[in-house]
N, C-alpha and C positions, 0 to 999 in steps of 0.2 A: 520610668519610676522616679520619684523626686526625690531627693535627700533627705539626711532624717534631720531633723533641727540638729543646729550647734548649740554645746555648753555656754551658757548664761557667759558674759562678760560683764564682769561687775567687780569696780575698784573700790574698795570697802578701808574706811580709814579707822585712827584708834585715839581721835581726839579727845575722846572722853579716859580712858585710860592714860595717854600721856598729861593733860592738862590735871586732873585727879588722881593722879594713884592712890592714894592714900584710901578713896574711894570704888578700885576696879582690884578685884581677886580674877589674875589669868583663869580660864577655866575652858572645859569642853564642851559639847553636849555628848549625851549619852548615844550610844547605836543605835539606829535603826533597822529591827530585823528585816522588815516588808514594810516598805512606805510606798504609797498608794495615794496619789493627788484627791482631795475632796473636794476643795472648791479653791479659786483662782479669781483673783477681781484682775483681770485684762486692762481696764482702762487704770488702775492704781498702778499696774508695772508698767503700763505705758506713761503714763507721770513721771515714773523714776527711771527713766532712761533702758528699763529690763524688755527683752522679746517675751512676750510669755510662753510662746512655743518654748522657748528654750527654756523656760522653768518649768514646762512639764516632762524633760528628758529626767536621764535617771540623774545628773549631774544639776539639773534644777534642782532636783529632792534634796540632793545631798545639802546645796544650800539653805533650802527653805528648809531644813530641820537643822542647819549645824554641822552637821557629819564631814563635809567634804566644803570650806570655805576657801575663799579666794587665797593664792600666796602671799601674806604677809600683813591678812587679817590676823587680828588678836581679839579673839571675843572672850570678855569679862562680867562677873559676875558684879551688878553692882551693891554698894552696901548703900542704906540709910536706915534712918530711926524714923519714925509713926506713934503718932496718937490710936489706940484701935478701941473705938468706942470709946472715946474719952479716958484710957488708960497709955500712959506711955513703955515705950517699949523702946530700947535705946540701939535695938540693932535687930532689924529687921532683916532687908535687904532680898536679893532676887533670890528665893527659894527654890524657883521653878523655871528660873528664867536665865536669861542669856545675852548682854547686849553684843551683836556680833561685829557692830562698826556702825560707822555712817558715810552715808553717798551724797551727792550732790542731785539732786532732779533736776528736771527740762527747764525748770524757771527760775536754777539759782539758786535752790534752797537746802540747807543741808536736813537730811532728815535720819533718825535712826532706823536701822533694822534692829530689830529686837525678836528672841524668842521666848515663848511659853509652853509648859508641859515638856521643856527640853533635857530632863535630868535631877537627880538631887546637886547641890553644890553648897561651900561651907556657912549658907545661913539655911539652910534647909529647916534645920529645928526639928530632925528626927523624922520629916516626912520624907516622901519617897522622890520628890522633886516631876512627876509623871503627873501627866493631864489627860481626860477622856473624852474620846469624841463630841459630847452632847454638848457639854460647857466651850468648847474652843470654837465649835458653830455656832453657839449662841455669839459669842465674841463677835465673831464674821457679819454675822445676819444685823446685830445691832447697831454695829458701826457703819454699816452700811446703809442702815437707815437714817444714823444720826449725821452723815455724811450728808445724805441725799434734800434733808429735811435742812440744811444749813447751820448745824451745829457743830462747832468746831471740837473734831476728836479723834483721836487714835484708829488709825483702820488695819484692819487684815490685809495682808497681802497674798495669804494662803491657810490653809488650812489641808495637814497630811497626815496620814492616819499610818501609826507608828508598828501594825501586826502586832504590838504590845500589849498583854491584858493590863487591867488596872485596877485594883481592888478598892473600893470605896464603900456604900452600902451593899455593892455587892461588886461580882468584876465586870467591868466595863473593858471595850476597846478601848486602845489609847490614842489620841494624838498631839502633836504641835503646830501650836499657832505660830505665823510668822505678821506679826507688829512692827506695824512702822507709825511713828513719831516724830512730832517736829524735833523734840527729846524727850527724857523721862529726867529731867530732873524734875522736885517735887520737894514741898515744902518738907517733908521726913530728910530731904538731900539736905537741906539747912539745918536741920534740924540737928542731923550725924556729924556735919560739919561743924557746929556748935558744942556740940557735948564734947568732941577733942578738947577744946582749948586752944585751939591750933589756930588764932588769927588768921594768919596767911594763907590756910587752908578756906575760912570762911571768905574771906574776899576772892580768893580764883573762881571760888563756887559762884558766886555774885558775878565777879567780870563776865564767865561763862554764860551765867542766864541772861546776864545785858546785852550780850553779843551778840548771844544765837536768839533772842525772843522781842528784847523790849533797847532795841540801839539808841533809842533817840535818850532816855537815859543816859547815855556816855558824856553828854555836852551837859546835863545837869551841874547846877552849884554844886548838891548833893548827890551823887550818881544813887547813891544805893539809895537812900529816901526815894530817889526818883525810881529805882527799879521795885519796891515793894508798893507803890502807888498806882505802880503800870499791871503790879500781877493783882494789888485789890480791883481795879476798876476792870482785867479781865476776866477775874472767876467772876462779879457782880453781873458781868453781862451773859457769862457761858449759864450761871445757877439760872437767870431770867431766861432762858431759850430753854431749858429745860421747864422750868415751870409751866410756859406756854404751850408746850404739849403732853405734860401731862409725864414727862420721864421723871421714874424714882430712880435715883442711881443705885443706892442699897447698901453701900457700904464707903460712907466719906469720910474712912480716915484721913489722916495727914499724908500719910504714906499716898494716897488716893489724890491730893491735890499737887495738879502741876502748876507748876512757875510760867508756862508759854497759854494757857487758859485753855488746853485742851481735855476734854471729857479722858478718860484711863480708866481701866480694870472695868469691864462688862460685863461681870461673873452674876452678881443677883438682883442683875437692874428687870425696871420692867417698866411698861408702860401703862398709867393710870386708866379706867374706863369710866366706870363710874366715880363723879366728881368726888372726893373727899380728902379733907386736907389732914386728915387722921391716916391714910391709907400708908402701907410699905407691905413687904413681901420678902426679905430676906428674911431665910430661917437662922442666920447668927444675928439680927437683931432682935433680940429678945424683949428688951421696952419700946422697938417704936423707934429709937433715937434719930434714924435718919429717915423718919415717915413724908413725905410729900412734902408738906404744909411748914416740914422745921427745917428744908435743906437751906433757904438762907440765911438762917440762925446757925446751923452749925458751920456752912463757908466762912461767915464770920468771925465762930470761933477759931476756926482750922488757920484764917488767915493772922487772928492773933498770936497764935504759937510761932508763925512765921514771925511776927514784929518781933516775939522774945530772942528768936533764933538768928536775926540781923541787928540786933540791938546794938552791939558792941564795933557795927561798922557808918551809924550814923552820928554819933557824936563822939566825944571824948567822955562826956559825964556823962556818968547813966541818969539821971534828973534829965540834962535836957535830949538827950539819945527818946528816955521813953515818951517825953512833951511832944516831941514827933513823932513816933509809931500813933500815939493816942491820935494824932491829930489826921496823920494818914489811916486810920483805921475808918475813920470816922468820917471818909468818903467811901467808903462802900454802902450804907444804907441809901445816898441820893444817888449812885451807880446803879447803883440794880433798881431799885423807884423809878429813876430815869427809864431802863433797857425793858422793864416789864410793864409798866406805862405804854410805850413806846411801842411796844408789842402787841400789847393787848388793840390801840389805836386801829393796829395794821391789822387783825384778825375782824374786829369790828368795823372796819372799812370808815373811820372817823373821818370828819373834814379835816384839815392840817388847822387852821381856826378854833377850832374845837376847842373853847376853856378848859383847860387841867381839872378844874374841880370838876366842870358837869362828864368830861370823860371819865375820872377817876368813880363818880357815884354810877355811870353807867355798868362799871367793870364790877365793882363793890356787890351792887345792887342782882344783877346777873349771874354771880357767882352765889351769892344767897341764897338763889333757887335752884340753881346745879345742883349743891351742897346738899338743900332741903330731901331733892329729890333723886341723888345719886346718878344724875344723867350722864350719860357719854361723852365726855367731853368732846372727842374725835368728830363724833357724829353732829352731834349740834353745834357747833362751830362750824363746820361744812355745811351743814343745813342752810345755816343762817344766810346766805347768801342768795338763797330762793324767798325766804324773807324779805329780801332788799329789790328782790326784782318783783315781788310783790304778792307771791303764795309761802304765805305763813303753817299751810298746815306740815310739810315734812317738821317744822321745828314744833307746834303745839303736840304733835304725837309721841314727842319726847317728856314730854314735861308732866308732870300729874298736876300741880298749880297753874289749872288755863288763867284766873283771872291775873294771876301775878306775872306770867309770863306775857298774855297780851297786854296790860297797863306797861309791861319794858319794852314790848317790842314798840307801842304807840311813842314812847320818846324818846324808843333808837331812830326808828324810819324818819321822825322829826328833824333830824342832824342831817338826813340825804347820804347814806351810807354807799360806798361805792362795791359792791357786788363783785365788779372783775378786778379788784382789787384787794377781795378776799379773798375769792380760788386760787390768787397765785402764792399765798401766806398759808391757809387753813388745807392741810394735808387729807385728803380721802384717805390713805393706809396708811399705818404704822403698825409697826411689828406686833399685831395683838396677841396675847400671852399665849390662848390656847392654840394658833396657829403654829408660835414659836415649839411649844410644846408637843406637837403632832410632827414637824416636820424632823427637830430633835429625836423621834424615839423613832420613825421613820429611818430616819440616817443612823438613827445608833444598828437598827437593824439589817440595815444595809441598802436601803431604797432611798438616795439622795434626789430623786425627783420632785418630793414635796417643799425639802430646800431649795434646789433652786428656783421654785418658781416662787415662792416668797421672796427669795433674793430680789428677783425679776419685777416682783409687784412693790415692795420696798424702796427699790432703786429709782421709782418713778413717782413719789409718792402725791403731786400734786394734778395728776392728770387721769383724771376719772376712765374706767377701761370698761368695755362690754365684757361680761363673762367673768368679771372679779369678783361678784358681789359680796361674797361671803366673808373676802379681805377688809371689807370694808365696814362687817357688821362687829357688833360686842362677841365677848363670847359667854358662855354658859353661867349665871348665877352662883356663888359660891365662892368658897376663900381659897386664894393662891399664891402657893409658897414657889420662891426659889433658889436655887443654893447656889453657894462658888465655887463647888465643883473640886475644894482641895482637897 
């Protein structure tokens, strides 16, 4: 008989607590009556130093929900302020959440553990601080995608289902997410830090994100100019990697935008089908605001709030403090042009010669007829590379405009487009909505079979499988809402 795994060994620090107080309320997570492992990403805890065996003991649980953490962890509730749909809000902060510490991984890197659905705590704001199973897997399944796709973002490290009912449109199971992050600091973190008045509070917060995100920074004339030039030119390229597949995030408050460029909060993202740059699907936004088509217009803005909120660390006079934020703001429109440019090349299998102008009217021109015709993005970008090796019809069966699409395919194929240089860019799956949404009500019922094997088909997203096909198709006509779950 072999032994049963050992309790997780994991030394969990409280840099974010000692370096911020000001910004960390000590806190617990709530109990868990019956916690019951859901899903587990093995190769993530093998990243951070964790046996996963041993996170699925009972003393795993206790960790991945909070309940039972290492000696001489200190898990804090963090505060910051947010934009939320363009209204500000001076004191947000983790409602729901928990950061429990941070570790070092295999490669040197410090990263947070974080939890979600772990409890109410003092920024709750009258909610119940509890999350339900359907939302905390969506979490899981997304990230895992936008992992596996090359988009740099927040992943799951567990997902545990709390025996807790939850009452929401009606009562749900409960569980918690365990989140791991390079940090969560986030432009609402400057933000909170700014609304103090506390200088010396705003610059640790600064040192902090130069440290842990953007070092090269630290040898700057201007460290902090140089640290808010390093987070424009990394959302410009994370908003451009979203564009290219088609992810609506759903909800880009400030609170929402990290300082280290990575994607946070997966609550009512979803992924676009039919081409249109009108498209979103969160049911709290009610005009559209973060629709497809506007999320590098509102980065932009999100990133402005930041310029106001480090203002007071790049000069002395606010005259020439704001002559720089303008001037650094105003490299994120050729950052993202660049990274989505750039993108689009590698999707279109471009020659590296390729004139900027005649690439950019190819991208332009292409998109026109998406738009016209509501096509699949996923699909016909994958098509497209049958195109290039010289059978047009999977892509003409997309399109309802044959003449306008063969007149574009006639002066793509003119450029000598590289084929195996688009299968390894343009993803066969990604998390299609009503997939998410079957294997969701699946698991809320109790058959976690149809998640994981979306996990399974996600996790692989550029390597065409026998037997997948239906991961691979749209899904049914019609308009789709999704929520976050609080």
């Amino acid at each position: 008989m072999s032994a049963a795994p050992a309790a997780p060994t994991v030394a969990l620090g409280d840099r974010f607590a000692r370096t911020l107080p000001e910004m960390a309320v000590p806190w617990q997570a709530a109990g868990v009556p019956e916690p019951r492992l859901l899903a587990l990403d093995d190769d993530l805890a093998a990243e951070l130093g964790l046996d996963a065996a041993a996170l699925r003991t009972p003393a795993g649980l206790g960790l991945l929900t909070g309940t039972a953490v290492p000696e001489g962890a200190r898990p804090v509730a963090q505060a910051y302020a947010g934009h939320q749909f363009g209204y500000y809000n001076p004191r947000l902060g983790d409602g729901r959440a928990l950061l429990l510490g941070e570790l070092t991984d295999r490669a040197g890197r410090l990263r947070d553990l974080h939890l979600k659905g772990s409890g109410g705590t003092p920024f709750s704001r009258g909610g119940d601080g509890f999350a339900a199973v359907g939302p905390m897997l969506r979490e899981f399944v997304v990230g895992r995608a936008l992992h596996a796709l090359g988009i740099p973002t927040t992943r799951a490290l567990a997902v545990v289902a709390t025996g807790r009912p939850v009452r929401r449109e009606t009562v749900l199971p409960g569980a918690v997410l365990a989140r791991v992050a390079a940090s969560h600091l986030r432009v609402g973190s400057a933000q909170y830090a700014r609304a103090t008045d506390d200088r010396d509070l705003l610059r640790r917060l600064a040192d902090e994100a130069i440290d842990r995100h953007h070092p090269a920074a630290a040898d700057a004339p201007n460290r902090y100019l140089a640290l808010y030039e390093a987070v424009v030119a990394a959302q410009a390229r994370l908003v451009a990697r979203w564009m290219l597949v088609g992810f609506v995030h759903g909800v880009m408050n400030t609170d929402n935008v990290t300082l280290s460029g990575e994607t946070i909060d997966l609550g009512p993202c979803a992924f676009m089908e039919g081409y249109d740059a009108d498209a979103w699907y969160s049911s709290v936004d009610q005009g559209g605001r973060y629709r497809y088509g506007n999320q590098p217009l509102v980065a932009e803005w999100d990133l402005a709030r930041l310029a106001e909120a480090l203002l007071p660390l790049f000069a002395e006079e606010q005259e020439e403090a704001v002559e720089l934020a303008v001037a650094a703001l105003g490299g994120f429109r050729p950052a993202y042009d660049a990274a989505w440019l750039g993108g689009w090349r590698a999707k279109l299998g471009l020659p590296a010669g390729l004139d900027d102008a005649v690439a950019t009217a190819l991208v332009t021109d292409l998109l026109d007829l998406l738009q016209a015709g509501k096509v699949d993005l996923t699909s016909f970008a994958r098509r497209l590379s049958s195109a290039a090796r010289g059978d047009a019809e999977p892509v003409r069966r997309l399109v309802l405009d044959l003449a306008g699409i063969d007149a574009w395919l006639e002066r793509w194929r003119a450029t000598g487009p590289d084929a195996g240089a688009m299968d390894r860019v343009n993803p066969v799956y990604v998390p299609r909505n009503h997939l998410v949404e079957e294997a969701l009500a699946a698991a809320t019922a109790g058959d976690l079979a149809p998640f994981d094997r979306l996990v399974d088909v996600v996790s692989r997203p550029f390597e065409e499988r026998s037997g997948l096909e239906r991961y691979a198709e749209p899904g049914p006509a019609g308009p789709y809402v999704t929520f976050c779950g609080t």
